[in-house]
N, C-alpha and C positions, 0 to 999 in steps of 0.2 A: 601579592595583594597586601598582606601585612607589613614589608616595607615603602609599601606608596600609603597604607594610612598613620601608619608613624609619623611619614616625612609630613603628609600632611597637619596631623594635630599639632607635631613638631615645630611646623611653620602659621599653624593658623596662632598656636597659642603666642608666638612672637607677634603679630602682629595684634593679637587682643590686645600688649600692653598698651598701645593707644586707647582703647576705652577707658583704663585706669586715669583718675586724675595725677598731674606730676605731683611729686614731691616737690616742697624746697631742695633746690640743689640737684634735681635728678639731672645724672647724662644720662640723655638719649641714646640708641640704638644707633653707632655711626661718629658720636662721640668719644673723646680720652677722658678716661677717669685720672680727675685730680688725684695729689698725695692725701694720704692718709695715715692715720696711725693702726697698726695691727697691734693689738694688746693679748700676748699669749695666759693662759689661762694661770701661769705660774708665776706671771709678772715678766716675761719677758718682754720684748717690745723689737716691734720692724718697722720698714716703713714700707706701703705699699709698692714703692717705684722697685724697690727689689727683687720682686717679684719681676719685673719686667724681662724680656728677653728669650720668653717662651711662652706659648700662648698657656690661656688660666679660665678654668672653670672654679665660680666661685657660687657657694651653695648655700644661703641663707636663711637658716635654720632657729628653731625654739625647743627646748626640752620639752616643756609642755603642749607644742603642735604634733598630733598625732600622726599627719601625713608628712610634718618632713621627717619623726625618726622612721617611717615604715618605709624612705627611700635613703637613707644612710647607710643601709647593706650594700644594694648595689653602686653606691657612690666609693663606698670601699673596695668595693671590687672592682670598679673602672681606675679607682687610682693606681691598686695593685696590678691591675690589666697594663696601663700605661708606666708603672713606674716611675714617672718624671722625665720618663724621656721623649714625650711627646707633646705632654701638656703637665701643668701643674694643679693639681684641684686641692682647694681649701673651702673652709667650713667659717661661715660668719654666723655667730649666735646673737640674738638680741635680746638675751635672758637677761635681765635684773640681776641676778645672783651668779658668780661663778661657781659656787659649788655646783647648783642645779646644771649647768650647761654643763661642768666637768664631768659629774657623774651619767651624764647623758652619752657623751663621749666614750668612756670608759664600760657604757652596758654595750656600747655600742662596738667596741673594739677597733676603733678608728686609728686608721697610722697617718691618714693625713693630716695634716697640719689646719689645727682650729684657734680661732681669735673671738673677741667677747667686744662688741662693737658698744664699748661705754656711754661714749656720748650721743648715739647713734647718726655718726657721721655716714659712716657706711650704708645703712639703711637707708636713708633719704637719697645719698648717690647713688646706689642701685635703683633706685625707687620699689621699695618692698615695701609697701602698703600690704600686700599680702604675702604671706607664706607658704612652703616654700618658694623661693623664688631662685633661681639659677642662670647665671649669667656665661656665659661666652666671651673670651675677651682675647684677643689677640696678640701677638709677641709686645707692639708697641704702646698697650697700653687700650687699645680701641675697641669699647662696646660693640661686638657683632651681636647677639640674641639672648634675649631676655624671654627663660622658659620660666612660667608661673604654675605652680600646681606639682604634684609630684609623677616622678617617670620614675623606668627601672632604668637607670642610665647604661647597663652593661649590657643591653638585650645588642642580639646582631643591627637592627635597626638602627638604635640609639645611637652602638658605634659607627653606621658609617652614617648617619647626618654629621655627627660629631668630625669625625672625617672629613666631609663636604663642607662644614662651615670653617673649620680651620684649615682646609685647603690640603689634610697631608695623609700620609697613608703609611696605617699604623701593622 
């Protein structure tokens, strides 16, 4: 019973993003996300498409939002779960300030790989009007599900929607 109300909130909350007004720039659910710049927290720099070639859960986060740091545990823990060898999950901040997101990062003892969305490019392509927001994205690049609100992403549930939406078996 607990995994049919998961899948369900799981699934109703993707379909809520239609209530959301779009953003400028937002793809939709079913769309490829254009290139982007990743801007790491130390000055490094990538570009989105690099990421491509395995599917990507991306988790778009604020220091100062108190439900996305109280699901960056289990978000470290699903990356540690997965390792990278299933999916890849990253952290997009849309803090003002690096130090605040770094220091956020660092209470939080995150080994995933987090970026500081400047211009807030990424924000508007995601469409995160609100936060947290966590996206599902496919080896090519293709928005599958747009989860709003915060989850424990590690719970048995979590992983096998996670499973079911990316098709693979961890």
């Amino acid at each position: 019973m607990t995994r049919v109300l998961f899948l369900y909130v799981f699934c109703m909350s993707a379909l809520a993003t239609g209530a959301f007004a779009k953003m400028p720039g937002e793809v939709d659910e079913g769309g490829v996300l254009r290139e982007a710049p990743l801007y790491g927290f130390s000055g490094d720099y990538r570009k989105l498409s690099e990421l491509r070639g395995r599917p990507l859960i991306i988790n778009v986060w604020a220091s100062w939002c108190g439900p996305c740091r109280d699901e960056m545990a289990s978000l470290e823990r699903l990356h540690k779960k997965s390792g990278g060898k299933h999916f890849n999950v990253i952290g997009i901040s849309v803090d003002d300030y690096v130090e605040k997101a770094s220091t956020a990062v660092k209470e939080s003892r995150l080994s995933f790989r987090n970026f500081l969305d400047h211009q807030l490019i990424l924000e508007h392509m995601l469409g995160a009007d609100t936060i947290p927001l966590t996206v599902l994205v496919d080896a090519k690049g293709r928005v599958l599900v747009k989860v709003r609100g915060t989850r424990q992403w590690d719970t048995p549930d979590a992983l096998q929607a996670i499973q079911d939406v990316f098709k693979i078996r961890m």
